[in-house]
C-alpha positions as CSV (number, residue, x, y, z in Angstrom):
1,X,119.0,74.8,150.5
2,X,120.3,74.2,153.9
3,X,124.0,73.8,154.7
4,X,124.9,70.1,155.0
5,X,126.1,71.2,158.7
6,X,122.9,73.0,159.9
7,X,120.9,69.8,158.2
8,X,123.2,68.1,160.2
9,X,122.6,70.1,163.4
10,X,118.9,70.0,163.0
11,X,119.1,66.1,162.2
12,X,120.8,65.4,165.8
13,X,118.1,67.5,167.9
14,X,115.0,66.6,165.5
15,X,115.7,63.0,164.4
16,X,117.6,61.2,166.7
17,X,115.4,60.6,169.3
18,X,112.1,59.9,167.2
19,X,114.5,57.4,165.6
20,X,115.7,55.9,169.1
21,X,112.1,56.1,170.3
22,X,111.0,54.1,167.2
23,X,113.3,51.5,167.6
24,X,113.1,50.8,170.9
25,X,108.9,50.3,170.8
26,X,109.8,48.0,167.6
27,X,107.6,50.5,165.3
28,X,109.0,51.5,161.7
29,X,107.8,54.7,160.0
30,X,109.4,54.5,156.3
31,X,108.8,57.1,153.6
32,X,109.0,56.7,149.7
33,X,110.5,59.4,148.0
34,X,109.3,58.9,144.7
35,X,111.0,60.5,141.8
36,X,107.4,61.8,140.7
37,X,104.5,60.1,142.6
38,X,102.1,60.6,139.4
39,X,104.4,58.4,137.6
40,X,103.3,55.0,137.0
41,X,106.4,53.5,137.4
42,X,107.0,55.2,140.6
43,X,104.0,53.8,142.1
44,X,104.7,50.5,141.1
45,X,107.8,50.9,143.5
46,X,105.4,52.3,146.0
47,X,102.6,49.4,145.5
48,X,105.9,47.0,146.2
49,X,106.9,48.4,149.7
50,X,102.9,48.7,150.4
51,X,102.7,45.3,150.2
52,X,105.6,43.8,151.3
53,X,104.8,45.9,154.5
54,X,101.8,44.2,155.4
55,X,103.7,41.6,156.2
56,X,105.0,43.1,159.4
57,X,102.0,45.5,161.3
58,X,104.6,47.5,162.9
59,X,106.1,49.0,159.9
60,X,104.1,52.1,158.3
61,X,105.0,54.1,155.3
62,X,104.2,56.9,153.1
63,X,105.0,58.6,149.7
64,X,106.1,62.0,148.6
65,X,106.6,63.1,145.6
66,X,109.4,64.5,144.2
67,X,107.9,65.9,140.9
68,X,111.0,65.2,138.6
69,X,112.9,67.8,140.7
70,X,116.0,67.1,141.9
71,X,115.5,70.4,143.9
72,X,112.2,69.4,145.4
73,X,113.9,65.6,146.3
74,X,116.5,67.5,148.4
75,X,114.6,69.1,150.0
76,X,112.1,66.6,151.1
77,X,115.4,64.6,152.6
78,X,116.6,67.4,154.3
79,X,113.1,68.0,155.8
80,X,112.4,64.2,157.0
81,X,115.6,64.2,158.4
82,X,115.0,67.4,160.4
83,X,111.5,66.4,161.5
84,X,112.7,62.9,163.0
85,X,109.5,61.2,161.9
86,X,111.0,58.5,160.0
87,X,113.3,55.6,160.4
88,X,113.9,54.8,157.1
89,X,113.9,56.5,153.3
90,X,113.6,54.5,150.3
91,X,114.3,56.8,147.4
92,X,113.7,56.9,143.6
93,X,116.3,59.8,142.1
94,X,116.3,62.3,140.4
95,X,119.6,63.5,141.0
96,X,122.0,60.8,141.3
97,X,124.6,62.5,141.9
98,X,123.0,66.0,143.5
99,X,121.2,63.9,146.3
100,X,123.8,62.0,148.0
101,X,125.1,64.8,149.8
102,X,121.4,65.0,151.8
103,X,121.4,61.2,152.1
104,X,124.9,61.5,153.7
105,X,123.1,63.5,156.4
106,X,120.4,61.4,156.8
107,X,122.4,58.4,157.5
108,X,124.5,60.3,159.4
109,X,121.3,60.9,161.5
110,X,120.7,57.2,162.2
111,X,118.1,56.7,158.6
112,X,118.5,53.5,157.5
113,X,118.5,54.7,153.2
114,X,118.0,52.2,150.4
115,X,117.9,53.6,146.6
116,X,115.6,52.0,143.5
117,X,116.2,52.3,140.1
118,X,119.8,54.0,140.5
119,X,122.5,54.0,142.6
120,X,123.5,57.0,143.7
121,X,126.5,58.6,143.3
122,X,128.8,59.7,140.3
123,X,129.3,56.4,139.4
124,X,126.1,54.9,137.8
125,X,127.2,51.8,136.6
126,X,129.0,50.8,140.2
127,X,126.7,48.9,142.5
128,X,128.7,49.8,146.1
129,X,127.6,51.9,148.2
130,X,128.8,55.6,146.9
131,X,126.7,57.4,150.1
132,X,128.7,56.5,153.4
133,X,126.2,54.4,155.6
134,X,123.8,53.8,152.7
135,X,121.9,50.4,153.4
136,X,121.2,48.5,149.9
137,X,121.0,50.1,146.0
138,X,117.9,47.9,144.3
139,X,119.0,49.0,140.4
140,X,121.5,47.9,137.4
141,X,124.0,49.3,135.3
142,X,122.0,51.4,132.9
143,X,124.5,50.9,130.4
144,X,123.7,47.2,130.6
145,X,120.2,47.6,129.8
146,X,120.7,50.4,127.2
147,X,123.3,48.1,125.0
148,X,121.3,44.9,125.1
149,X,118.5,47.3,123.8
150,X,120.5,49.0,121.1
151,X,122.2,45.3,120.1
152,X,118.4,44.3,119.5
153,X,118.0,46.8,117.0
154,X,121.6,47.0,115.3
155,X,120.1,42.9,115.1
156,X,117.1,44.1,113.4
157,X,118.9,46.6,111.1
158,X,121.3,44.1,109.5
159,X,120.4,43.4,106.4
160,X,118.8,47.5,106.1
161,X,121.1,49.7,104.6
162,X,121.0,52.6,105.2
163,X,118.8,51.8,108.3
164,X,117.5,54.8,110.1
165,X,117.3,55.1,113.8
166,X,115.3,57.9,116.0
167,X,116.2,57.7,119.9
168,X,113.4,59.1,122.2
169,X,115.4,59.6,125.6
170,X,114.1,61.4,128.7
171,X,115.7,64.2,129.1
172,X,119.1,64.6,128.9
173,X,119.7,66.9,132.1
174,X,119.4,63.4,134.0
175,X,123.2,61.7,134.4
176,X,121.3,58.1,134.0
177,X,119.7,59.4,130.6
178,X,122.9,60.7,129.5
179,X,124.4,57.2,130.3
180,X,121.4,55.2,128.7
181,X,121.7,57.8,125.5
182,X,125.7,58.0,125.5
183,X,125.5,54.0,124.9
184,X,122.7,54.0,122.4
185,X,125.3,56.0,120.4
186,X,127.9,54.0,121.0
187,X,126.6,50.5,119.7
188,X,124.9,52.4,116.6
189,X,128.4,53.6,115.6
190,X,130.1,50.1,115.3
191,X,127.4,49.6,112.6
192,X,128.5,51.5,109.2
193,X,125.1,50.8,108.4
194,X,122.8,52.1,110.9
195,X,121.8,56.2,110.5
196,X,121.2,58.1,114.0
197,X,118.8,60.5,112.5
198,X,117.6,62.2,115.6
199,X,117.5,62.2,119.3
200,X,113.7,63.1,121.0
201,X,113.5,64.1,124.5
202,X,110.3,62.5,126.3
203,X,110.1,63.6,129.2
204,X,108.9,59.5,130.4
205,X,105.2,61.3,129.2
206,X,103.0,60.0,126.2
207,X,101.9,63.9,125.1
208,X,105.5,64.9,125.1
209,X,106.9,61.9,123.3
210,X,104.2,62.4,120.6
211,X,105.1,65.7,119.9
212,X,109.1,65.0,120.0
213,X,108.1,61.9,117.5
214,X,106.2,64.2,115.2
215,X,109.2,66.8,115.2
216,X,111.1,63.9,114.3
217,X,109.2,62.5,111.4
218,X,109.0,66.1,109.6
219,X,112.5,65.9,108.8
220,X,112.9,61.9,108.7
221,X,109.6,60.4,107.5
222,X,111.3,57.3,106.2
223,X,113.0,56.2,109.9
224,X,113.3,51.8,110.4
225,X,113.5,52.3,114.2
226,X,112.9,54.0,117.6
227,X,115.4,53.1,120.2
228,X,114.3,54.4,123.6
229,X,114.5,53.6,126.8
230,X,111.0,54.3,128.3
231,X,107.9,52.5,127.6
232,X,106.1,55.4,128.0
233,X,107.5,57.0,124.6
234,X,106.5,54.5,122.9
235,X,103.1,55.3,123.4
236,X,103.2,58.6,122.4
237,X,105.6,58.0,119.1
238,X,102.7,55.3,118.5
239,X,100.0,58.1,117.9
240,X,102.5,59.8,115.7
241,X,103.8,57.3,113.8
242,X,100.1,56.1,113.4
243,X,98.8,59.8,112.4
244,X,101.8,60.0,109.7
245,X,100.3,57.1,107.8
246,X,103.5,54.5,109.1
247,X,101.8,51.2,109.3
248,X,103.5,50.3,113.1
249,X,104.6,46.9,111.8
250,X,106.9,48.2,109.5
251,X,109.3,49.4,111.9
252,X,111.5,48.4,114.9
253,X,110.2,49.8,118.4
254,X,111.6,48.8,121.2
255,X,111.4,50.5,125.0
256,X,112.2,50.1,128.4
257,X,110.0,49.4,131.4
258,X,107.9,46.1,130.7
259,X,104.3,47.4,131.8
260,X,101.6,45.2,130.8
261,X,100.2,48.1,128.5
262,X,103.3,47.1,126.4
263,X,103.1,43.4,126.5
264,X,99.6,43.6,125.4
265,X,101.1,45.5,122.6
266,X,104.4,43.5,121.8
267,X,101.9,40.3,121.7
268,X,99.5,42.5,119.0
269,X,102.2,43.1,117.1
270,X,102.5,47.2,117.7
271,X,105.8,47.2,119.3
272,X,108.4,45.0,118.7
273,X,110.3,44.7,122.3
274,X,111.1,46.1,125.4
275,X,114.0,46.4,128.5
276,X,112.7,44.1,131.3
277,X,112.0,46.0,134.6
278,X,110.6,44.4,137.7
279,X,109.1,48.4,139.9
280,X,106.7,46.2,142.3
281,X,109.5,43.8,143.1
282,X,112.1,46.6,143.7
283,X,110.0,48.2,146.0
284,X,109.5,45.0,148.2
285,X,113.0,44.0,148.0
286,X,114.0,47.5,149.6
287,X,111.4,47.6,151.8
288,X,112.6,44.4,153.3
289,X,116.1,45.7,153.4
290,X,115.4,48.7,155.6
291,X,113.2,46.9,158.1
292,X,115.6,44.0,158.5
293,X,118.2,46.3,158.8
294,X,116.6,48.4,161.5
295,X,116.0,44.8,163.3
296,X,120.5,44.6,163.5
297,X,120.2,42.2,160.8
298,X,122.7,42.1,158.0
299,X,121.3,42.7,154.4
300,X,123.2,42.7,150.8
301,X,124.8,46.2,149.7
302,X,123.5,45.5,146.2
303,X,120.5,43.7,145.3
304,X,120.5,43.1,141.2
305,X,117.4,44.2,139.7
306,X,117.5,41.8,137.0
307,X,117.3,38.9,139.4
308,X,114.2,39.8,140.6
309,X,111.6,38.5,137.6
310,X,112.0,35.5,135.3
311,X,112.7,37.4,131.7
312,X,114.8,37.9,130.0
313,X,116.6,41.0,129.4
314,X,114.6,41.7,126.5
315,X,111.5,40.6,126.1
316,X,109.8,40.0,122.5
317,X,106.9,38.5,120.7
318,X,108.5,35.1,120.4
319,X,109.0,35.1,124.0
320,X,105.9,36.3,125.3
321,X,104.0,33.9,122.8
322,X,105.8,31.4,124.3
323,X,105.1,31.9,127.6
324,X,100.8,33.0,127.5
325,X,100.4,33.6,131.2
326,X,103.0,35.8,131.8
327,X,101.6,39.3,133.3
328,X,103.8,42.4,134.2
329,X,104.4,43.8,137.3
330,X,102.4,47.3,136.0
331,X,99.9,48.5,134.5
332,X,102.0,51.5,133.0
């Protein structure tokens, strides 16, 4: 990687002047960095600032993809900084932490620089800006999400004891996984009679999550749950549950995302529930914040994810039968 001063160097005699030029002729040039641009959340992001682009036909934008590498995300900042092309970045993490150091330089450069899903910064449940000159964080607390989840199965355990409990996380190098996993733990302790059995990485991929969920059930073939916090798992511990002979309405599955791949599901009766998440909406709502910040207009530090749809937190079977028209923002 570059030094932050040499970034910094090559921002002021690469980027500044594309970046005045661009302003001054009213044209926008945003890029998406997408934590991984074959992920299907990630492009629901991307399908959000698509569209709420069209709006104004002086504002372009592309994607890049990040490949789950918080090594390959640097990079890509330091390089659209350098090469001046851009006005804007609108980035999905990987690093939360690692990354702000390379969005410092980019604001520093003149970017306007919103962040989805996360904020970024040591601090994942604080909502202020943590980068100096950052323009809006799209997100929530993770914790938030991951208790409300793990409350909706201590619920479903309560009258189960012992009830046994597998989590599928994504991988625990990432601080926001840590968080989401850290707090999974936590509620299942105050419950004497809930048994953390085992703890599956899934990599947010249906192949890996199978094979984590089939590691799993060697040891534990008598779990009650699966606590996770991608809808992606799910799919994957689906086939392996399924292959293992464990009739899926038997047990408590709940994950994170709300693609319609799992509301179709929840409303069959496969999976039981699932963390509301609103991708095409967060994409729009920080693609509006960059461009109407680049046009001097004031825009909100914070913008609540959870705001953004009309769920609630956790969405279930009663609550999708009760509302029959209700379609998700992705496909998955």
């Amino acid at each position: 990687m570059k030094s932050r001063s040499l970034t910094a160097a090559m921002a002021l005699l690469a980027g500044l002047a594309p970046f005045a030029a661009s302003a001054k002729d009213g044209k926008f040039n945003i890029a998406f960095l997408a934590a991984s641009s074959q992920n299907g959340y990630n492009q629901a992001i991307y399908a959000g600032i698509q569209e709420a682009a069209k709006k104004d036909p002086n504002v372009t934008t592309e994607i890049f993809d990040g490949e789950f590498s918080a090594t390959k995300q640097f990079s890509q900042v330091e390089d659209l900084v350098a090469g001046g092309r851009f006005d804007a970045l609108i980035i999905s993490p990987n690093d939360t932490v690692g990354i702000a150091t390379a969005l410092e330089d980019a604001t520093a450069a003149g970017l306007k620089v919103a962040t989805t899903l996360f904020p970024v910064g040591p601090e994942l449940s604080n909502m202020q800006p943590q980068v100096k000159g950052l323009t809006t964080t799209v997100a929530s607390d993770p914790a938030l999400g991951a208790r409300a989840q793990a409350e909706k199965v201590a619920d479903y355990c309560a009258d189960k004891n012992p009830c046994k409990v597998a989590i599928l996380i994504g991988q625990l190098v990432y601080p926001f996984d840590n968080l989401r996993n850290d707090t999974f733990k936590k509620v299942i302790a105050e419950h004497p009679n809930i048994q953390l059995v085992a703890t599956g990485e899934g990599n947010y991929d249906p192949d890996k999550s199978m094979k984590a969920m089939q590691d799993i059930l060697q040891a534990h073939p008598d779990i009650n749950a699966v606590l996770s916090n991608a809808d992606q798992h799910l799919l994957g511990a689906e086939v392996a549950l399924t292959d293992a002979g464990i009739d899926m309405g038997s047990i408590f599955t709940i994950g994170g995302g709300l693609n319609q791949i799992t509301v179709d599901a929840i409303r069959a009766g496969t999976f039981s529930a699932t963390l509301a998440s609103f991708p095409h909406s967060m994409g729009g709502a920080a693609l509006d914040a960059v461009v109407k910040s680049l046009k001097g207009e004031s825009v909100p530090v914070w913008i609540d994810e959870t705001k953004l749809g009309q769920t609630p937190v956790i969405v279930d079977k009663a609550w999708l039968d009760a509302h029959p028209d209700f379609k998700a923002e992705w496909q998955g």
